[in-house]
C-alpha positions as CSV (number, residue, x, y, z in Angstrom):
1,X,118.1,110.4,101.1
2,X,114.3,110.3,99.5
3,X,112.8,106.8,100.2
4,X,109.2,106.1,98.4
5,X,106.6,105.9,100.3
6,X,104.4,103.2,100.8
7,X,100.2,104.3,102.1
8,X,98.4,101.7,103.7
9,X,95.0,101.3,101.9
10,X,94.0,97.6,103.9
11,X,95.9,95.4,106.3
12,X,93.6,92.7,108.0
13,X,92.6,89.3,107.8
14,X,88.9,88.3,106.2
15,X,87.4,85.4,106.8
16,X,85.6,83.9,103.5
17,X,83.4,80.6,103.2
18,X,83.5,78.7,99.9
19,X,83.7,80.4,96.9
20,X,82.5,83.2,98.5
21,X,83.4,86.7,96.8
22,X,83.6,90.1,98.8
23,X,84.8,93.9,98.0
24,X,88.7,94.1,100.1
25,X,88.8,97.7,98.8
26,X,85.3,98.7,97.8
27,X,85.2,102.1,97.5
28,X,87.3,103.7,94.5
29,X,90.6,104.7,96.1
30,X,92.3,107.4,94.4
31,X,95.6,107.2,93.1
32,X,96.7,111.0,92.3
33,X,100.3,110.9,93.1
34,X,101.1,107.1,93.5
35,X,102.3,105.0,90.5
36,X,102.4,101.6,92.2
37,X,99.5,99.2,94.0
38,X,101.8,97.0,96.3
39,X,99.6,93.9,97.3
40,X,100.8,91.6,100.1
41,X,98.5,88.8,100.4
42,X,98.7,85.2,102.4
43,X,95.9,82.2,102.6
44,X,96.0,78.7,103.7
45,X,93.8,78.0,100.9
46,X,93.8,79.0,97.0
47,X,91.8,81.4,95.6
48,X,89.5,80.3,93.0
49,X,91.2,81.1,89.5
50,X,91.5,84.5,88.9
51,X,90.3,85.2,92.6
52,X,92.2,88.2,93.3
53,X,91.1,91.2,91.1
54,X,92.4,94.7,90.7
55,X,89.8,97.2,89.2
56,X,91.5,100.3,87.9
57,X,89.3,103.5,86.2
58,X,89.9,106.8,85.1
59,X,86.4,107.6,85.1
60,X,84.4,105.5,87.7
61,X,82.6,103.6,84.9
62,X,85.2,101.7,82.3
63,X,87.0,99.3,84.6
64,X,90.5,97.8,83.6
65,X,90.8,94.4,85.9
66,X,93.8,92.6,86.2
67,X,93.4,89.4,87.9
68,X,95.7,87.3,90.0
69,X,95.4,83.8,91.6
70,X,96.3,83.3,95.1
71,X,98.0,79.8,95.9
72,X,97.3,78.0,99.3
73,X,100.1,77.9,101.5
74,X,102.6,80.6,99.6
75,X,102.8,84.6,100.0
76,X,101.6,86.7,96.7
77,X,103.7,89.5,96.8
78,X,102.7,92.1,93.5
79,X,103.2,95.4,92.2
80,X,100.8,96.7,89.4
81,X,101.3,100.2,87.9
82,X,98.4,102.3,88.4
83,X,96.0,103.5,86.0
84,X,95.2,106.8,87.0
85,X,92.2,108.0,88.7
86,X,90.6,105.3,91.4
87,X,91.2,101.3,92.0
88,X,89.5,98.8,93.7
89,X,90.2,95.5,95.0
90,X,87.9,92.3,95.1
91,X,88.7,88.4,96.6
92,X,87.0,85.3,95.6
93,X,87.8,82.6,97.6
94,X,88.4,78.6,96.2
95,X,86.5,75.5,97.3
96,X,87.5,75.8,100.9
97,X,87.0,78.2,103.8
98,X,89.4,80.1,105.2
99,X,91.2,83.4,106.4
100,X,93.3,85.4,103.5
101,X,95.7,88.3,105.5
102,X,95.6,91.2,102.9
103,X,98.1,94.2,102.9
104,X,97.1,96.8,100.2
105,X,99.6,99.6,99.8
106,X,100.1,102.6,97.1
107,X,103.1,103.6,96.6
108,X,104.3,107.5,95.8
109,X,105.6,108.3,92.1
């Protein structure tokens, strides 16, 4: 029986101040062979709107973002097709600190 794989890309927890914003995955990942980003993502405290941002490319330059919000309290569980060639991942934290437990996973075609 063939089970997809999932790769780990980032599993830890980041500590943010207010409104802070810092690069989770910051260099471009490629995605040659994967067709899924599987996020797994838990804070205490929101996001600010659109916090959690996905950067996809083809070409390192033209950036396709889609953007999430993470709610205080609740687990963000997402998959987002790939856009082939590279991805990267950034956080912007709400009004409060806290600590935001991030799993980043691609998973095979």
């Amino acid at each position: 029986m063939w089970k997809a794989e999932l790769l780990p890309i980032f599993t830890a927890s980041v500590a943010f101040n207010a409104n802070e914003e810092k690069w989770i995955v910051d260099e471009a990942v490629l995605t040659s062979g994967f067709s899924k980003i599987v996020l797994v993502i838990y804070a205490d405290q929101s996001s600010a709107t659109d916090g959690l941002k996905i950067h996809q490319s083809a070409d390192g330059t033209n950036w396709h973002i889609t953007a999430l919000t993470v709610t205080a309290g609740t687990v963000l569980a997402a998959t987002v097709d790939v856009i082939p060639d590279r991805f990267r991942i950034s956080y912007k934290n709400g009004a409060n600190a806290t600590t935001v437990s991030f799993g980043v996973f691609l998973k095979r075609s």
